[in-house]
Each structure stands twice: as C-alpha cells, then as structure tokens.
C-alpha positions, 0 to 999 in steps of 0.5 A: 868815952867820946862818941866818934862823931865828935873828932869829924872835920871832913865830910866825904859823900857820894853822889849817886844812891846818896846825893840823889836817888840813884836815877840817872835821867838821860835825854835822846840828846845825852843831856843828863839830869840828875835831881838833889834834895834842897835839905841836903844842900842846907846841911852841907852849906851848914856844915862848911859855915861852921869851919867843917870840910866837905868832898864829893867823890863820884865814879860818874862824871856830870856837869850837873854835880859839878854845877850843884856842888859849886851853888853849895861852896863844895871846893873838893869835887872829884868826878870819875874816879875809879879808886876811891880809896886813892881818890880819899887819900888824895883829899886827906893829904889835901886838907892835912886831916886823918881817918879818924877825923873823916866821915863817908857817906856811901850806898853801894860797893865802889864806896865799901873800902873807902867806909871800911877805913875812915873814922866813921862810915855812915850808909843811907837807909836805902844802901847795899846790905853789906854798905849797911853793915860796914857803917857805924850810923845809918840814916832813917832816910833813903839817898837823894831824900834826905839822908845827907842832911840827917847824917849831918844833923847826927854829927852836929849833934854829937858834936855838942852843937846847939839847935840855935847854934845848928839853926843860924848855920842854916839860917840865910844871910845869917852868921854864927856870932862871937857873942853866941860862940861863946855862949857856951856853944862853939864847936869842940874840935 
C-alpha cells in the first residue's frame, strides 16, 4: 500500500505557529515584524521547482507574509480569512487538484477542520494537542523553527525523490536536469 504522501501536489501552510513561532512583534508605530526560518524558505522554493503547488492560508493580514511569500514564488496567498475550509476550497478549484492530493500544515484550531478533510494533515511539534492528534505526521521541530522544511523533506522522501534529486532543488541557480530525471529519479505523480 502506497504511503499518502506520495499522491500530495499541493502544500497548504499556515503562517503564524507554522511559519513563525507564533510572536507577533508590533512596534508603538503598529509596525509589525514577524520572523521566518531561512530553511523553511528553501523547502518551499524546493518544492515549487519540482512542479509542486504551495498556498498560505492566515486568519491575520500582514505586509510582511505577503512580501516573504513573494521572495519564495508563492502565488496563492490568502490573508484574513475567516473560513478556512472555504478559503481551502477556493484554492482547490483554483489548481483543479483533490483532497487527497492536499497537505495542510497547521498548529491551533482555526487550522482543525481544513486538516480534518485533506489527504494528509501534518501538525508542527509545537502545535495544539488535539491539531496533534488529527495529523497524520507530526515534525520533530517547533513552527517557525523549521517544521516547514521538515515536513517537506518527509513528502519528498515519500515521494521517492532522491538526496541528489532533493539537493539541486535547493541548490542556487541550479536546475533539475532531464538527464538526471531520468536517471531513475523524476517524481512519481
């Protein structure tokens, strides 16, 4: 029986508690800063090379996502929402792929219900207990320290990607070859 990660082609994340550690730093001017882990960046920009899809869902609305998402080629940002199984249906309809073929990443409960219906639902280590319980992977590594990259890495993985194959992905300025490809190493669909 194949694994379930091996049918994901979209990557749905949450921003605050996955994306960052969930601080909101706000300055006496309403400035906010949020901070994002460099290798979580990497796996996402990895995962797009490889032909995968990747949408942010946020119950909160910032400039700095909107800017951080755009350095990494995310197209599907979706800021404010209230609904997130709407939001999540919207975007399916968007990219014309299933549930099944849907991860979300979430760590508290405005992320439950969209986890409860996709193909896999992943919890960072840090999330709520019952996130926890509803996902079928949970990383090693806290939000905003991480978990992003590693849950990506699991999928890869699962996915029957090579280290090479996973390595040029990341690698600056570097292409997957067709030589490479097909080597043995394109991703199975």
């Amino acid at each position: 029986m194949s694994h379930p990660a091996r049918a994901i082609r979209l990557l749905v994340l949450d921003v605050d508690g996955v994306l960052t550690d969930g601080s909101i730093w706000v300055g006496q001017d309403g400035y906010e800063l949020k901070r994002f882990h460099v290798r979580d960046g990497l796996g996402i920009k990895m995962w797009i090379k490889l032909g995968f899809h990747v949408a942010v869902i946020s119950g909160r609305s910032s400039a700095a996502v909107q800017h951080r998402m755009d350095e990494l080629g995310v197209a599907m940002v979706y800021q404010g929402v209230h609904d997130k199984v709407l939001c999540l249906s919207e975007i399916l309809d968007r990219t014309g792929l299933s549930l099944e073929q849907t991860a979300y990443i979430g760590d508290d409960w405005p992320d439950h219900a969209a986890m409860r219906r996709v193909g896999m639902a992943v919890a960072v280590a840090d999330a709520e207990e019952p996130v926890r319980k509803a996902a079928s992977f949970v990383t090693t590594r806290r939000g905003g320290e991480g978990a992003v990259r590693e849950a990506i890495d699991f999928l890869l993985k699962h996915k029957g990607t090579t280290e090479q194959v996973r390595h040029d992905a990341g690698a600056d300025g570097a292409d997957l070859s067709a030589s490479r490809a097909g080597d043995g190493d394109a991703l199975p669909m």
